[in-house]
N, C-alpha and C positions, 0 to 999 in steps of 0.2 A: 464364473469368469473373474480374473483377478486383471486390473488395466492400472499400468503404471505409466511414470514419465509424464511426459509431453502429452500423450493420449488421456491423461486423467486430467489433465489441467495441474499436473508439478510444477508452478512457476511463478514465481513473488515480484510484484514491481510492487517496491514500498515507497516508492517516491524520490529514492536518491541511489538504489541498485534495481539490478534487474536480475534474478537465479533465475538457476533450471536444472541446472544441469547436478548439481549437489542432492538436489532434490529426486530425479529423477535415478539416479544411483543409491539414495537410500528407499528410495520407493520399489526398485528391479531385488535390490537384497533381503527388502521385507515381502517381497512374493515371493523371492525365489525360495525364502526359509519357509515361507508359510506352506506353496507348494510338496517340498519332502516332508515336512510335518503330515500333509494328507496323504500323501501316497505311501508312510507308514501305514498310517490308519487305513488304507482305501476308501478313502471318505471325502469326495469330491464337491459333495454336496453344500450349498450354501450358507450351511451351519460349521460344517468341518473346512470354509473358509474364512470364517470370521473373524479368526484371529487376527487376519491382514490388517484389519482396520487397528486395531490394538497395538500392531505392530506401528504401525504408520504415526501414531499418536505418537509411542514411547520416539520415533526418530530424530535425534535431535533437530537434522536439518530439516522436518517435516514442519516442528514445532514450530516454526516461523510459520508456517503457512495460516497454521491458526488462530497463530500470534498477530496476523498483521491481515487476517481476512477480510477486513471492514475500507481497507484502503483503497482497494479499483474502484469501488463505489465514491467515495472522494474524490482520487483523482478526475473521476466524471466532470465534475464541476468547473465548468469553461471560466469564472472568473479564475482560476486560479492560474492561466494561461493567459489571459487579457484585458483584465482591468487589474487585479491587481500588481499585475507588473507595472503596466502605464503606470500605476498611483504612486509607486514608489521611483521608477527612475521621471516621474515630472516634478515630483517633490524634490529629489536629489537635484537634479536641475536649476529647479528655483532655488535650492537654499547655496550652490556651490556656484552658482553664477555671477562670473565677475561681470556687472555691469552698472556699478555706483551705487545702488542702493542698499538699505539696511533689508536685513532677512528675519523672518520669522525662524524661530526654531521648527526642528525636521517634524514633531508632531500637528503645533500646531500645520504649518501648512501639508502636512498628509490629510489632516481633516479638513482643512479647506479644497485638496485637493479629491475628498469622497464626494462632498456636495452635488446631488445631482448626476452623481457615477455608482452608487452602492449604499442605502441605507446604512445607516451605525447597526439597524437589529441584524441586517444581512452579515455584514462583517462579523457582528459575535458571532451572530449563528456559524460561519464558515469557521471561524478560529477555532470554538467550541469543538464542534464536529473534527478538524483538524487535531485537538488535541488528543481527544474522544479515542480516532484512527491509530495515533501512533504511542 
């Protein structure tokens, strides 16, 4: 059985797009080649569909899939949704808030504004990982 598209899971969120649908047309063209390739041969069997996979590799638009596999697992991680948003628009805040006072620079007060919200190992570790992803 050959399962393309949507049903195989043809679908990339990298973090700032969302495919599927590229994916899931080169994924219908690499079964449907693989398909007459067997039914030359008469050879339906799991070996005489194997090439699909080979095919799906060489796709270019496949190629992201592989390219960027480690990312849903990323995106899992809820700071990236709510602390570290908070940490950057309360910094931006503090440092662009007219109200008489002198301001620390945008790092320093980011790190005053981690204290107590996200360890520094947590933050490398996320960046790290984040870099890792993409």
């Amino acid at each position: 059985m050959l399962v393309a598209g949507d049903a195989a899971g043809h679908l990339l969120n990298n973090g700032y797009t969302f495919r599927g649908v590229d994916m899931a047309i080169g994924a219908g063209i690499a079964a449907a080649e693989t398909i007459l390739e067997a039914r030359k041969r008469k050879d339906y069997s799991a070996a005489g569909l194997q090439s699909y996979e080979k095919r799906l590799r060489r796709e270019p638009s496949l190629k992201d899939m592989y390219t960027f596999k480690r990312v849903p697992g990323y995106l899992r991680n809820k700071r990236l949704y709510g602390v570290y948003p908070e940490l950057i628009c309360s910094a931006a805040e503090a440092v662009y808030r007219i109200d008489g006072t002198s301001k620390r620079k945008i790092f320093r007060e980011l790190r005053g504004q981690t204290k107590g919200r996200v360890s520094t190992l947590t933050l490398i570790r996320d960046l790290l990982g984040g870099a890792r992803t993409f």
